[in-house]
N, C-alpha and C positions, 0 to 999 in steps of 0.2 A: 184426505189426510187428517189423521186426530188430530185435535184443537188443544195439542199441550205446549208448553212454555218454549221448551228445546225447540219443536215444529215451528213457532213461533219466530223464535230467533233467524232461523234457516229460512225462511220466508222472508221476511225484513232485512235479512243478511248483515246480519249487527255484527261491527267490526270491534272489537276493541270492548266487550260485553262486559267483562270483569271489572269490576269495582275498578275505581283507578283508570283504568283504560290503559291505553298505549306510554300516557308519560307517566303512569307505574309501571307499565313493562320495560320502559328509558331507564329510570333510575335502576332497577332492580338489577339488570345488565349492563349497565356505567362499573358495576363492582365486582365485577368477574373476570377472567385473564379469558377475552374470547378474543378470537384470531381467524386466522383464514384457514387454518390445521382443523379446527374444533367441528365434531359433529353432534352437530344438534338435533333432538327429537323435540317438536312442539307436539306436543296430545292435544287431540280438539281443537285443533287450528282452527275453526270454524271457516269465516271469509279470507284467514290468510294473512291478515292484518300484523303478525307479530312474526311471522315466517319472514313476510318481505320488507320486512325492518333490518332482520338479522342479516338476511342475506344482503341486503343494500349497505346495511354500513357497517358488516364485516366480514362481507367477503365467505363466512363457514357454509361448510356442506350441511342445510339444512332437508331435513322430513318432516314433512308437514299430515299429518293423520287425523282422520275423521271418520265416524262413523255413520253419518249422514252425507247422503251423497248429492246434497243440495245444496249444502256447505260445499264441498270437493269442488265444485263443478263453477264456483264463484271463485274459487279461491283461484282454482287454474284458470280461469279467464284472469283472473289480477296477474298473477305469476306474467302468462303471456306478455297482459300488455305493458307489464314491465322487465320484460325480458330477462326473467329470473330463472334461474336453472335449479328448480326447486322441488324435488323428490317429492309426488304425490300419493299416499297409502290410501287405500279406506281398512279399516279396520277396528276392535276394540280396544279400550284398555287394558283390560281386564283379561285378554290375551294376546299379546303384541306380535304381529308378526315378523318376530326379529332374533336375530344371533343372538345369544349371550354377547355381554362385554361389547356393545355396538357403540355407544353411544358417552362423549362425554358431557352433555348435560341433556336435560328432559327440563321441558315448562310444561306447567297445567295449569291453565289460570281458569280457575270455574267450574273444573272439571273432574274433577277426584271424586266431588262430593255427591256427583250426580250416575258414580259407579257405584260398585262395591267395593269399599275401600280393602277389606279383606284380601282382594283377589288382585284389584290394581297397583296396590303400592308395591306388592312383593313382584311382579311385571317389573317395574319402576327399576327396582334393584338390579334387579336378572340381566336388563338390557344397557344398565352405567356399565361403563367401565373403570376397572379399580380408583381411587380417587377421584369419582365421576358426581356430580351435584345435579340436584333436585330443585327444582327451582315453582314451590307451588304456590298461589293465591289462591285459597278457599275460602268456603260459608262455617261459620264459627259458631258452633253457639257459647251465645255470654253467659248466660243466665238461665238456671233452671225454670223448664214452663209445665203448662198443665197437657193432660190426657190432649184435650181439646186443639191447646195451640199445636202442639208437635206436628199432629191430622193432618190440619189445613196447611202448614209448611210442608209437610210432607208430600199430601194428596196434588197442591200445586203444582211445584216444580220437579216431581217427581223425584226426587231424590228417594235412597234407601236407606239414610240415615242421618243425621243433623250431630256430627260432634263436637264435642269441647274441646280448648286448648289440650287437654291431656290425655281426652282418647287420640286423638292427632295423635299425639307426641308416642303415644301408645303405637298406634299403628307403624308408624314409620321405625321405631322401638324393634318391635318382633319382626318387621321385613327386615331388618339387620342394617340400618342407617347406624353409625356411630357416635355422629354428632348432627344435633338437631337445633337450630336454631328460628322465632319465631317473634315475628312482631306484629302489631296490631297494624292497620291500614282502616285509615277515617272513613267513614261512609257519607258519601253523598247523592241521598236516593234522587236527587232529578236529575241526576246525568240520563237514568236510562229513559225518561217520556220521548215519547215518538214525537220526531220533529228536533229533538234537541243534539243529537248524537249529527256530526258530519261525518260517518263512513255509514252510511248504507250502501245496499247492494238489494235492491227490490225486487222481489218475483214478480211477474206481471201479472197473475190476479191470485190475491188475496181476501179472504173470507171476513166478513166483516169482525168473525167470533175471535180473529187471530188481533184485533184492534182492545178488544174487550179486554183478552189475556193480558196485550202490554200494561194499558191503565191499570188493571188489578195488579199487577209485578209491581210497579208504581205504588201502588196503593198499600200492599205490604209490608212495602219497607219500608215504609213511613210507621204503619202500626208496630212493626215489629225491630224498630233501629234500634233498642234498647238489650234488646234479645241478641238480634242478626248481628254478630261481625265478620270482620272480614281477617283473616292473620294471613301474612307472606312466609311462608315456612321457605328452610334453604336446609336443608339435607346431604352432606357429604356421604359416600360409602364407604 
């Protein structure tokens, strides 16, 4: 298996990965009219962590989607051993495999920015249903940086782009979002050290390169907290 960041996660089976974690995904969902009617799409549910929350404390028909099938295969063991009736997908974002007008909200916590944002927001759209909200926590950039910084942000975590509040605001703009709303979200880089996080879900053997990768994730955002933020966009259609 490549020794990249995603591969990374999906081996440690890191629950709740996104900045904030789970009691940002609590608050962000306290302010929403979600029900037991409501179909949910989580994109990049990874271990499942935000799936079996919704589905636990309300009841909606949730889809839970991943594109790694190492994530999937944790997440449906969680699903089981909590006896959750939780629609598993594998697939991209960047082409969903879903009706038009499916769904009335989508969360992407982490996960937008590590597609093509071009090709996945307009996905995003395609598959809300009218009046349908967007529910994303992304990697921000604050601050203009050099040739060099972008690289090694980039070359890391593989991402295909690092935007600003306003290409964001852009993107979701031209996928035909209406109204766009967008707040910042604190960072606090040691949540993610290995040992510190209580949702993992561990592969049983792991490369010692994939230990390396988490300190360096670690390590980045420390160098780069001035740079790196994080904003919770909400996007009506």
């Amino acid at each position: 298996m490549e020794s990249t960041y995603l591969n990374c996660l999906a081996l440690f089976g890191v629950g709740g990965a996104h900045p904030g974690g789970l009691n940002l995904t609590k608050r962000i969902l306290s302010k929403e009219k979600i029900d037991g009617s409501s179909k949910i799409l989580d994109v990049g549910c990874g271990t499942g962590q935000t799936s079996a929350y919704i589905a636990k404390e309300y009841g909606s028909h949730v889809t839970a989607l991943d594109n790694n099938k190492i994530m999937l295969e944790k997440a449906g063991r969680r699903f089981q051993s909590m006896n959750l009736p939780i629609e598993i997908r594998h697939g991209s974002a960047e082409n969903l495999p879903f009706e038009n007008h499916t769904f009335d909200f989508i969360l992407s916590e982490s996960v937008t920015a590590f597609t093509d944002v071009s090709k996945t927001v307009p996905e995003f759209k395609r598959v809300l249903k009218p009046n349908g909200v967007l529910l994303a926590v992304e990697m921000v950039r604050d601050k203009d940086i050099s040739g060099q910084q972008m690289k090694e942000i980039l070359d890391f975590y593989g991402v295909k782009q690092l935007l600003s509040e306003q290409e964001w605001r852009s993107a979701f703009q031209k996928a035909g979002f209406e109204q766009i709303e967008m707040e910042k979200v604190e960072l606090q880089p040691d949540i993610q050290q290995v040992g510190v996080s209580n949702d993992y879900s561990l592969s049983k053997q792991i490369h010692p390169s994939f230990y390396e990768i988490f300190e360096k994730h670690h390590h980045l955002s420390i160098v780069y907290k001035d740079i790196l933020a994080c904003g919770k966009f909400r996007c009506t259609v």
